[in-house]
N, C-alpha and C positions, 0 to 999 in steps of 0.2 A: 327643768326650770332652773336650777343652780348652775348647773352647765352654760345656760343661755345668760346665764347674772355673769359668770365669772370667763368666758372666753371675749365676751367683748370689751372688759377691764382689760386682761393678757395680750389682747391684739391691739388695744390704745397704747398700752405699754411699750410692746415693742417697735409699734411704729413711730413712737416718739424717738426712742436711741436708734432708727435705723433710716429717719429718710435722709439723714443726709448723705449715706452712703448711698440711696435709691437714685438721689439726687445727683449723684457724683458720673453717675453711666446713663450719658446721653441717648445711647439706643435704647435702655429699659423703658418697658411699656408698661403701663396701670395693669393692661388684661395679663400682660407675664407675673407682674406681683403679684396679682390676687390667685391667678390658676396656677402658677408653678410654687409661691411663699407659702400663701396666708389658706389656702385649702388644706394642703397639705399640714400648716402647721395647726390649724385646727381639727384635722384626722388625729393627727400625732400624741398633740395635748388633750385633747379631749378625750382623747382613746386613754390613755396613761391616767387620767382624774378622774375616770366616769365612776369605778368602785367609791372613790373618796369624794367625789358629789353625792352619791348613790345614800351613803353615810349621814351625812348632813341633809340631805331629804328628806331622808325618812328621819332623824331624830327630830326634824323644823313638823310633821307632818302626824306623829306620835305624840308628838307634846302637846299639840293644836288637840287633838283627841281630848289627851289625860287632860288638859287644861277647859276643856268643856264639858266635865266628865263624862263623856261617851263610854270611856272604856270600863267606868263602873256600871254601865250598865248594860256592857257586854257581860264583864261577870257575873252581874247579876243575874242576870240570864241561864245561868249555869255553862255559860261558852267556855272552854279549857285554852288555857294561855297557846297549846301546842294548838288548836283549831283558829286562834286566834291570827297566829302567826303564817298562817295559810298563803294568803293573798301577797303578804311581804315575800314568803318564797316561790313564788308565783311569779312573782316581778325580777326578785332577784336572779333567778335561773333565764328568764327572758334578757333581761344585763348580758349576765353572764357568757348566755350563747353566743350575742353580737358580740360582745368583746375577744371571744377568745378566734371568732373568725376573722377579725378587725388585725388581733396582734398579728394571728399567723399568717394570713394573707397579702392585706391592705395596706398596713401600716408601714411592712419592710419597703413596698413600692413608693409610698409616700417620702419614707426615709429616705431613697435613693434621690426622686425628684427632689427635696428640701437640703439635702446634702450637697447637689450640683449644684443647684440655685446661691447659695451660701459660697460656694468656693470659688465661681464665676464673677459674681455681683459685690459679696460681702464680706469676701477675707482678703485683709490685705496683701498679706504673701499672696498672689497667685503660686499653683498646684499644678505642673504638668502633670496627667495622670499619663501621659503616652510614656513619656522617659521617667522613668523607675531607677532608683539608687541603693546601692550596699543591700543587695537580697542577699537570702540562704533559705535553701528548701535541703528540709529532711526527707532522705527517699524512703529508709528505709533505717532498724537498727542502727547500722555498721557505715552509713551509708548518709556523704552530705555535698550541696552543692553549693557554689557561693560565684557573685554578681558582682561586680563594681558596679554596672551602668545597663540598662536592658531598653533596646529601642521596640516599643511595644508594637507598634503600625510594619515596625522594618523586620522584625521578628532577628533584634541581632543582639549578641550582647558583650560586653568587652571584660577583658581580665576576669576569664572564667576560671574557676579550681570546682576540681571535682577530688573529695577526698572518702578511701575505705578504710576502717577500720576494724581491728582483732581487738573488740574488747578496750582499753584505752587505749591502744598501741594502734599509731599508723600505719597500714600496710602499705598503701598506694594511695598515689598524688598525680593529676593529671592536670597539666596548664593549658591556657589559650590565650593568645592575645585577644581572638575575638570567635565568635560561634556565633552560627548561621543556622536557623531552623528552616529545613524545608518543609512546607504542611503537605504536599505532595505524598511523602513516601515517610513520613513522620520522623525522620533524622537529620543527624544535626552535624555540619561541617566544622570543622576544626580548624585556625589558622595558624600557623607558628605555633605548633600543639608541643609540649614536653611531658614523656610520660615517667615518675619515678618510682621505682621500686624498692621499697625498703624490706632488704634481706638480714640474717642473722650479724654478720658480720661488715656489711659492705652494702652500697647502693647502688643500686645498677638507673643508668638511665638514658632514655630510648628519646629523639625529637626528631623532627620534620617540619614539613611548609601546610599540607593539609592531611586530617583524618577524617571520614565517613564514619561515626556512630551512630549510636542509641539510646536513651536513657528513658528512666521509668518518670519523666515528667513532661511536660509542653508549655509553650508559655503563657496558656491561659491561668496553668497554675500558680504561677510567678504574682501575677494580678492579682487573684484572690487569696495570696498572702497579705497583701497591702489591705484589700477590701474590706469591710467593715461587717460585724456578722450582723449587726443590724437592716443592711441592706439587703440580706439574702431572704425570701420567704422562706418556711420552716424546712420545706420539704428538700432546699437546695442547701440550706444549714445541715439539714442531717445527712445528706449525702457528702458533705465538706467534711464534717466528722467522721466521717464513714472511711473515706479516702485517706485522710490524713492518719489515722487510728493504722490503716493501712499499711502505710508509710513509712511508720514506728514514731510517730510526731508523739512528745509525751505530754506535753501540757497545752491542754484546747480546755483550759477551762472559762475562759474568756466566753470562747463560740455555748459552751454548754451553759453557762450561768444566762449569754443571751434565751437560746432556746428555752430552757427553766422558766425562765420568769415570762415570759410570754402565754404558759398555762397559770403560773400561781397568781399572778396580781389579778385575771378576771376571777377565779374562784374564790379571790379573799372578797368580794360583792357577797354572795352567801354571810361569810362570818362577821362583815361587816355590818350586815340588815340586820340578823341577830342581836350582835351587842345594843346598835342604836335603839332598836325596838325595846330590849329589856334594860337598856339604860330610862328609856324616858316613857313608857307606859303606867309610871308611877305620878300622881300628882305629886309636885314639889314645891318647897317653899323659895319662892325665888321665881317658878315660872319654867318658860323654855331661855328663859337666859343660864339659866343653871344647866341646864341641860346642851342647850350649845357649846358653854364652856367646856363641860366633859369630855363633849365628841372631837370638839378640835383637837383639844391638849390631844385626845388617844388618835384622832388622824393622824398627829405629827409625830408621835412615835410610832406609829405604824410605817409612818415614811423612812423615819431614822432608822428602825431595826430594817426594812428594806434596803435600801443604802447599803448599812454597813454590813449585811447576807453578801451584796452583788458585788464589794471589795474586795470580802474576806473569803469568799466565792473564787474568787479569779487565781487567787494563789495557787500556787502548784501544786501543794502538799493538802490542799481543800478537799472538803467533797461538795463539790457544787451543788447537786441537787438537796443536799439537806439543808447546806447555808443559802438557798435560794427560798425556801418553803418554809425556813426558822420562823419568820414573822408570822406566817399563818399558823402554827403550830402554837407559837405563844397567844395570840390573840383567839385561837381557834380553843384552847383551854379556858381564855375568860371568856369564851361565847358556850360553851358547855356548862361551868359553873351560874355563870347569871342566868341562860336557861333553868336550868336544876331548879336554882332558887324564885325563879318564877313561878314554876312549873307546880311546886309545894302550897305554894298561896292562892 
């Protein structure tokens, strides 16, 4: 019900800052906006607010209770606040399950379509995604490549350096004007290749018109340096970490604070029904206006310390998984405490 109050406010919203841009491209069609935009963007956003919907329903729905006194005469009853709470985690665990199928599955596809849709339609800079600029993939340790320009469709790329490393020290330097992947026999042609060799004393150095090698990457990899981890489902996110860990890439804390939070925000739905519940299963003076008050203020710091987990997360020197799960850790202590203290009475 607050989902249903609050997604068609967010979509009157955005189509007001947005038709004129809808407006601006002659071929968009109504059925593209609604099935490739405003589906997806209410997958996305709804999926992202259902815990903090979930919140204010149940505080709107518990107060409606305590404000009838129903729940005094549940206690009276001799019913215990923990049997009480039953049915709330009943629901919340039903949340929960769609949600965390929603993040891991659904949602990165959605993102993918609402990302294109967006970069196509609605960002001014148009985005060649075919021709790719200034990469560098990490192979390995010791071990780096670097891009000027990569023609994605032609599989070519220009002003290649391949460089190895002893520790800081360069060993070996390998130039290209341009490199040609063949997906045939998975190696890559060299054009006006120069290879340098950095020795003790002196540099030795070896050039030609073309070489036939090999390297531990393709250029699908090249792309999903660019790509966004939110676009990947879970399963090809952790395979991305997997590979690149691989690699010796040292900081994916980006890709992991994605992954991370994709479990934590549907299980803070549990912590979140908790609080609300032992926030306003009390009659109060004031009403559920008292009571809504409450819930927002702690949604919106539920949101801030999320936020600044998924910032302070991404650093390099982080540990992603704790600064991802901080917020429920704090909130998941006042839903132990307010429990306890329910629990007593």
């Amino acid at each position: 019900m607050v989902m249903a109050l609050l997604l068609p406010i967010a979509i009157a919203i955005d189509v007001s800052e947005k038709v004129d841009r809808f407006l601006r491209n002659a071929d968009l069609t109504i059925t593209e906006i609604i099935r490739d935009y405003y589906v997806n963007f209410i997958i996305i956003y709804g999926n992202t607010f259902m815990p903090l919907a979930l919140f204010i329903a149940v505080i709107f729905f518990t107060s409606k209770l305590a404000g009838n006194t129903e729940i005094i005469a549940i206690h009276s009853a001799k019913i215990s606040f923990t049997r009480f709470l039953k049915p709330y985690f009943i629901g919340a665990t039903l949340i929960t399950i769609f949600a965390l199928l929603m993040n891991h599955f659904v949602v990165p596809k959605s993102n993918k379509i609402f990302d294109k849709f967006s970069k196509d339609y609605l960002t001014r800079k148009k985005i060649d995604a075919n021709y790719l600029t200034n990469l560098n993939l990490q192979l390995g340790p010791n071990d780096y490549v670097f891009f000027k320009s990569f023609t994605v469709d032609r599989n070519i790329g220009y002003n290649f350096t391949y460089e190895k490393y002893n520790g800081i020290y360069l060993k070996y330097k390998l130039y290209s004007d341009n490199i040609h992947y063949n997906k045939k026999d998975s190696t890559f042609k060299l054009i006006n290749y120069k290879k340098r060799f950095i020795l003790k004393n002196r540099d030795s150095v070896i050039a030609g018109s073309r070489l036939d090698t090999t390297f531990n990457f393709s250029p699908k990899d090249l792309v999903n340096v660019a790509y966004m981890a939110k676009d990947m489902n879970s399963i090809k996110l952790k395979e991305f970490i997997t590979l690149s860990k691989q690699r010796g890439i040292s900081n994916l804390n980006t890709y992991k604070v994605e992954l991370y939070k994709r479990t934590s925000l549907p299980i803070a739905s549990y912590i979140l029904t908790f609080i609300a519940v032992a926030l306003s299963s009390r009659k109060k003076r004031g009403g559920m206006g008292v009571n809504l008050a409450m819930g927002i203020s702690l949604m919106f710091m539920y949101v801030f310390f999320l936020k600044i987990g998924e910032v302070l997360g991404a650093g390099a020197d982080a540990n992603p998984l704790f600064m991802v799960w901080l917020p429920n850790l704090i909130f998941g202590a006042i839903a132990l405490f307010l429990y306890l203290k329910n629990a007593k009475n």
